[in-house]
C-alpha positions as CSV (number, residue, x, y, z in Angstrom):
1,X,15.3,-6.5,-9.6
2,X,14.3,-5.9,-5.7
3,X,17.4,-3.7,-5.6
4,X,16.4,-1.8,-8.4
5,X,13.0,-1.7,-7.3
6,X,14.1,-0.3,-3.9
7,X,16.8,2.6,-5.5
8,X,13.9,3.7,-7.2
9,X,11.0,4.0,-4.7
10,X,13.8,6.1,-2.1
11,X,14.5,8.0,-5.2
12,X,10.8,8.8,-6.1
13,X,9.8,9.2,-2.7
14,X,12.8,11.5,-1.9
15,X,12.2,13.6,-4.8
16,X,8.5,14.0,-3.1
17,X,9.3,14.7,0.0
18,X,11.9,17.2,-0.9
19,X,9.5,18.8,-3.0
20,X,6.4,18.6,-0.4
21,X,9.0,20.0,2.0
22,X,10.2,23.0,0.0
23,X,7.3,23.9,-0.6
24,X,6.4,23.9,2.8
25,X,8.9,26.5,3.5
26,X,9.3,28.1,0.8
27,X,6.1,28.4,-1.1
28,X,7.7,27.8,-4.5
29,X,4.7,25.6,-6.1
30,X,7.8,23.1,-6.9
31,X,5.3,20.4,-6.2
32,X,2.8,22.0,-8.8
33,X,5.1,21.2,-11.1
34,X,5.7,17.9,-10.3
35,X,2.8,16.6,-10.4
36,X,2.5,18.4,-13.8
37,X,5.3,16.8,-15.0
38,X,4.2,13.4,-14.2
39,X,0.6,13.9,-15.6
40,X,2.4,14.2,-19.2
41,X,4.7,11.4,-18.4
42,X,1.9,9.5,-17.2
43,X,-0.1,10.5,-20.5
44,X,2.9,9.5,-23.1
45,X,3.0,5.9,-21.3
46,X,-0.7,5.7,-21.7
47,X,-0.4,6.8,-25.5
48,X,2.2,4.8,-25.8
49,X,0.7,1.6,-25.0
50,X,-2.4,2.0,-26.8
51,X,-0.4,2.1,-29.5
52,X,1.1,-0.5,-28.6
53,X,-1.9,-2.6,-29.3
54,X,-2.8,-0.9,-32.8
55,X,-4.9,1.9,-31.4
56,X,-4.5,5.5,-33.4
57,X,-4.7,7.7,-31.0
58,X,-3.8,11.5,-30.9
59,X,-1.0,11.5,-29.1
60,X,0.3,14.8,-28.5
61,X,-2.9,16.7,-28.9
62,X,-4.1,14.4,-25.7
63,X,-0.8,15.5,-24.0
64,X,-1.1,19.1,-24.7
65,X,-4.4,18.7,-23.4
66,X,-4.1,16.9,-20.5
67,X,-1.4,19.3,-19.4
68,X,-3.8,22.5,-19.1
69,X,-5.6,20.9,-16.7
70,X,-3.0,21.0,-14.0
71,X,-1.7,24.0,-14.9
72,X,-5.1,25.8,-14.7
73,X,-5.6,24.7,-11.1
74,X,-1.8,25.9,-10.2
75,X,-2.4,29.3,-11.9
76,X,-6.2,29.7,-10.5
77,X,-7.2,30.2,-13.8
78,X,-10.8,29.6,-14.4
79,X,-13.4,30.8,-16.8
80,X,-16.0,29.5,-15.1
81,X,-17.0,27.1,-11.7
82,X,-15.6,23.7,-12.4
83,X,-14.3,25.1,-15.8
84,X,-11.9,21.9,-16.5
85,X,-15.9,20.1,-17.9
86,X,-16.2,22.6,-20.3
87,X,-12.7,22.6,-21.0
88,X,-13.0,18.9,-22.0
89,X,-16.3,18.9,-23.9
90,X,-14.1,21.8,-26.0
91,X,-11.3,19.1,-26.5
92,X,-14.3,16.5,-27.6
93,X,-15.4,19.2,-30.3
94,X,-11.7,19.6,-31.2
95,X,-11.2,15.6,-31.9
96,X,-14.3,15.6,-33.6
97,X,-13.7,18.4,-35.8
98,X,-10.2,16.5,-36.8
99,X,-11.9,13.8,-38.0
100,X,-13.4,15.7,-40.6
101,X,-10.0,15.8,-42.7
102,X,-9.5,12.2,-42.5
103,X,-9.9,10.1,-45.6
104,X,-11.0,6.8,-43.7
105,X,-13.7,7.0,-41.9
106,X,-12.9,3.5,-39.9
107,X,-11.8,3.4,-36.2
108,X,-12.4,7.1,-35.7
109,X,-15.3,6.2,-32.8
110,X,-12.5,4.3,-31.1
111,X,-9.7,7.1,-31.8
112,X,-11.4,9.9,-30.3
113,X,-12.5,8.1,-27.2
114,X,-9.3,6.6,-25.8
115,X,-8.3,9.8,-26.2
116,X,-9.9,11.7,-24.1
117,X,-10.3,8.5,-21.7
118,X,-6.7,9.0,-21.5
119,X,-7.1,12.8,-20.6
120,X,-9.7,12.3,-18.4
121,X,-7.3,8.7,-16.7
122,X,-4.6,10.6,-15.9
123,X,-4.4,13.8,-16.4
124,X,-8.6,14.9,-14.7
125,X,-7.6,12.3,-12.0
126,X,-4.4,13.0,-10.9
127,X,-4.9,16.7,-10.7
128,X,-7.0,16.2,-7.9
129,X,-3.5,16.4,-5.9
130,X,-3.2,19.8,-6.7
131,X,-6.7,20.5,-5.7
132,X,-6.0,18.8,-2.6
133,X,-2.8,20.6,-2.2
134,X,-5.0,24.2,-2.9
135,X,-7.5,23.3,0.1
136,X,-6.7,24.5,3.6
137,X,-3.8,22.8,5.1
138,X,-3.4,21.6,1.8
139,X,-0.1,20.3,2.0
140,X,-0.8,18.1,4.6
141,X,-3.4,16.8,3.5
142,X,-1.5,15.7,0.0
143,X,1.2,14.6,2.8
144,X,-1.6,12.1,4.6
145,X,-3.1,11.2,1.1
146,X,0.3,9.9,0.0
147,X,1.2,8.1,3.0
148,X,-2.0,6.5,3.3
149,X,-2.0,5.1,0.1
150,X,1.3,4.1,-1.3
151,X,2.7,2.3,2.4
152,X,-0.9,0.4,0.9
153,X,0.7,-0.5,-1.9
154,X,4.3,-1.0,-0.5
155,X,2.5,-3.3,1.9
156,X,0.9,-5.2,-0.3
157,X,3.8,-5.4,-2.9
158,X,6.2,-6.8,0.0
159,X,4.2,-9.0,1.9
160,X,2.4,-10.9,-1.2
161,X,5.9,-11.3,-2.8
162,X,7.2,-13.0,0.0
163,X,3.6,-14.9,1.6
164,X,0.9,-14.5,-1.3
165,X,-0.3,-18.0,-2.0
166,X,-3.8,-17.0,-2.7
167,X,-4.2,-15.5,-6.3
168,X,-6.7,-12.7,-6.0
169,X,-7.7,-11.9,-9.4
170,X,-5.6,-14.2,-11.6
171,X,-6.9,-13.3,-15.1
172,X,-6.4,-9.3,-14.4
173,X,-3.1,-9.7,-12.3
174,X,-1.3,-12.8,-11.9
175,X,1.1,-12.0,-9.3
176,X,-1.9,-9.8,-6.7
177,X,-3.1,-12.7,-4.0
178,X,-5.5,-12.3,-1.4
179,X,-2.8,-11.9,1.0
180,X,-1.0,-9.1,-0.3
181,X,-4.0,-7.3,-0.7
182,X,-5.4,-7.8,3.1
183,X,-1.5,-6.9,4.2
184,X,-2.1,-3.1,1.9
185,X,-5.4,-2.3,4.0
186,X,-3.3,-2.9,7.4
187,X,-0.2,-0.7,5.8
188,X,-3.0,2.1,4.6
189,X,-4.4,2.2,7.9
190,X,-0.6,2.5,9.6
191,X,-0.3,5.4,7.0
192,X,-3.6,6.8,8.2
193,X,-2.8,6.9,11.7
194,X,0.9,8.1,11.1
195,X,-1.0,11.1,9.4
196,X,-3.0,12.2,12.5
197,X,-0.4,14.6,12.8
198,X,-1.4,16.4,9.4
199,X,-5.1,15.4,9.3
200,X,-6.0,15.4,13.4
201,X,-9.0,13.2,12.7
202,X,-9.8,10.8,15.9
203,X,-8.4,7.6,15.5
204,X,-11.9,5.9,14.3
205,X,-11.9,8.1,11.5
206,X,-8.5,7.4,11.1
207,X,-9.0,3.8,10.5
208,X,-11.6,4.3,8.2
209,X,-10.3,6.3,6.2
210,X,-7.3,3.9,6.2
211,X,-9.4,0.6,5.2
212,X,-11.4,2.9,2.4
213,X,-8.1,4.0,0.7
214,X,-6.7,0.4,1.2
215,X,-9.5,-0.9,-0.9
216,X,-9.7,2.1,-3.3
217,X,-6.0,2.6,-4.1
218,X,-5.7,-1.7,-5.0
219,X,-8.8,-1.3,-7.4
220,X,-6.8,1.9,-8.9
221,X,-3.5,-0.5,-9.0
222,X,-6.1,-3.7,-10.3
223,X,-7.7,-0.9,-12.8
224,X,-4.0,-0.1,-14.7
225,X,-3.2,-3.4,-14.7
226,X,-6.7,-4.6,-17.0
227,X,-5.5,-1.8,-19.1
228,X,-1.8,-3.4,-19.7
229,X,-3.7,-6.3,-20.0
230,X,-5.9,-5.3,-22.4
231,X,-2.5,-3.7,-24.4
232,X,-0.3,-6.6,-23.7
233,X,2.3,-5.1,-22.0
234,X,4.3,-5.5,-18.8
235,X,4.3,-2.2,-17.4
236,X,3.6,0.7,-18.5
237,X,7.2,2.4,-19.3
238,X,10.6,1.5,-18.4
239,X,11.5,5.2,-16.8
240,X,11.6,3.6,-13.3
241,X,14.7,1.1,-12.9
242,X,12.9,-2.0,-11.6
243,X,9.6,-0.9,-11.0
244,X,7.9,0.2,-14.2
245,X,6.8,3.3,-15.4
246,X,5.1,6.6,-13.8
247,X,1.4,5.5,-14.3
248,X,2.6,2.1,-12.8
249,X,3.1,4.1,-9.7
250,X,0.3,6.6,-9.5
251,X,-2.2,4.0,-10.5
252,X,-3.1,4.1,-7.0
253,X,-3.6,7.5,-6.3
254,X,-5.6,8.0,-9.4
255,X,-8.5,7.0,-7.7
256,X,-7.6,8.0,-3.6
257,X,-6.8,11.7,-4.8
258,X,-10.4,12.3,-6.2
259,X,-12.1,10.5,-3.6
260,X,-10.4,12.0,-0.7
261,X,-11.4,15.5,-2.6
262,X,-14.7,15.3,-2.2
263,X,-15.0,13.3,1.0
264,X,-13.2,16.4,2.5
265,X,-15.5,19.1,0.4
């Protein structure tokens, strides 16, 4: 399982290197589309499970959805400032206007707002990469968010596999201890002064930066894992040989991406 676990994370980061690096050079917005791409895999894992659990939720509407979010931010489209808000109170309308053909009234409150939770989850959250990546110096910015936050989780995946004792929220995550999670904010803050090269922040700000996304990126990890919880499920796919599914590793960055957004605006 560790060597799976390992082929996967030096395929995964690879691929987003290579792709952070062409772009770089080249300009080809490959990275655009990968994030893209794992916003809808991200979206059918988080479908998935709720289904899962016995939750009707619209599926591929939520997909198709969550999808134009990312793309409108890689074309510049936008009807109006901040236009993604009115583009989901128009997908809110939309759900509620399906209802009206349904012949059972029960569970619709519940249908229609794991829906768009889902949209908003993944797909409003983790678009705040490509917002990130749009801002000046954008790419190494994304480059510095990236480091900073998943060496956090490698951290504290490593070291509280091989020295957690303490369990740190047992009922949420059994296999999280205190230890692991301590060892994440030293790895983020490695990551955050590693990216003084990209970010050219003093080291202070460096550091803090470094504890803030330790702690936010293991409540984004400790957030996914209530909602497997909640579902009764491992992970959330199986795409990822040894380590889960996508939204099993961009839980973290679901909540650094946005934050780091508007610390920098």
């Amino acid at each position: 399982m560790l060597l799976k676990r390992i082929i996967s994370g030096v395929v995964l980061v690879g691929v987003v290197i290579a792709s952070i690096f062409i772009d770089w050079q080249y300009n080809l917005r490959l990275c655009d589309i990968i994030i893209t791409i794992l916003i809808i895999l991200g979206l059918h894992e988080f479908f998935s499970m709720l289904k899962h659990k016995g939750i009707t939720t619209y599926k591929y509407f939520g997909i198709g959805v969550g999808a134009i979010i990312p793309l409108s931010i890689m074309l510049q489209f936008e009807l109006t400032k901040r236009w993604e808000f009115l583009f989901i109170v128009t997908a809110l309308l939309f759900l509620i206007f399906m209802q009206f053909k349904r012949r059972e009234n029960a569970g619709v409150t519940v249908d229609i707002s794991t829906t768009l939770f889902g949209i908003l989850y993944v797909s409003w959250l983790f678009s705040f990469l490509l917002k990130l990546k749009y801002l000046e110096h954008g790419l190494g910015i994304l480059t510095s968010l990236l480091l900073i936050t998943k060496l956090g989780d490698i951290g504290a995946y490593f070291i509280g596999s091989r020295f957690g004792k303490t369990p740190l929220l047992p009922h949420i995550s059994p296999k999280k201890t205190v230890e692991g999670a301590v060892a994440g904010i030293f790895f983020s803050v490695f990551g955050a002064l590693i990216s003084r090269f990209f970010l050219n922040f003093s080291y202070p700000h460096l550091i803090f930066l470094g504890v803030s996304f330790g702690i936010i990126g293991q409540l984004g990890d400790l957030s996914e894992s209530l909602i497997k919880r909640d579902c009764q499920v491992k992970d959330s796919g199986n795409l990822l040989p040894g380590m889960g599914g996508i939204l099993d590793e961009i839980d973290s960055l679901l909540f650094t991406a946005p934050v780091f957004y508007f610390y920098l605006k």
